[in-house]
N, C-alpha and C positions, 0 to 999 in steps of 0.2 A: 494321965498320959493315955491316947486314944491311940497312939500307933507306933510301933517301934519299927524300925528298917533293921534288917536279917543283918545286913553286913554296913559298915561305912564305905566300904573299899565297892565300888562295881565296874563293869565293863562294857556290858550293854543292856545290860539291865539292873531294874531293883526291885525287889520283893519286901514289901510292907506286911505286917503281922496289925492289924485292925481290932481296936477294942472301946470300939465305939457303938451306939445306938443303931438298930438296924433302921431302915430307910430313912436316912437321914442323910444332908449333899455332903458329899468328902471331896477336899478339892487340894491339888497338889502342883506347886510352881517350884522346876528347878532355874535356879540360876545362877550364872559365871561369877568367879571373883571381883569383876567389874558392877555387876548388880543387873545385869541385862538377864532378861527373860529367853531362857533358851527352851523350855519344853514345860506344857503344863496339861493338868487333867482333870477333870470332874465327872463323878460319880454318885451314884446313889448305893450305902453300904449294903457291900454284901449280906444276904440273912441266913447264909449256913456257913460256908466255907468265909473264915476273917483270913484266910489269905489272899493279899494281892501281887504280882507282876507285871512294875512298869515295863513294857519292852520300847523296844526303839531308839535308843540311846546310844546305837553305836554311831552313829552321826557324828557327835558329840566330841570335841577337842579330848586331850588328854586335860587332867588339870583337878583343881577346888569347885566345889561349885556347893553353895546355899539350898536346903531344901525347906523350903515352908509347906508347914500342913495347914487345914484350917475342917473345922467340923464344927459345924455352929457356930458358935459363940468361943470354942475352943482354939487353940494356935497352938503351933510347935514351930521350932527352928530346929536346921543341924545343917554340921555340914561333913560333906562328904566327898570322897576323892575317888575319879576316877581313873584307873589306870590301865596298862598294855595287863 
């Protein structure tokens, strides 16, 4: 497991905890219960601080929504819910 998210629950943002290879592409797609792409991000990993903060997510419906990670050859799913 290369990365764990702080909380399931967010608001308008999410903070990922990175434990992954340093410069290497990190790449992160939320998406709605429907399967639609609503916000995504690509990175090269942090080489000190493995914390990260998606912001900008208060756009974003209330609701479930899918988070795929992807680091190299690695994947993760989860999902998570966004609330008031």
């Amino acid at each position: 497991m290369f990365a764990k998210v702080k909380s399931m629950v967010f608001i308008d943002s999410l903070r990922l905890h990175l434990n992954a290879k340093t410069d290497s592409s990190f790449k992160a797609v939320l998406k709605d219960d429907k399967g639609s792409v609503c916000s995504s991000m690509e990175t090269i990993m942090p080489s000190e601080n493995h914390e990260m903060e998606w912001t900008g997510l208060n756009t974003l419906p209330y609701g479930v929504y899918s988070l795929e990670l992807s680091n190299g050859d690695e994947e993760m799913k989860m999902r998570l819910v966004k609330r008031v």
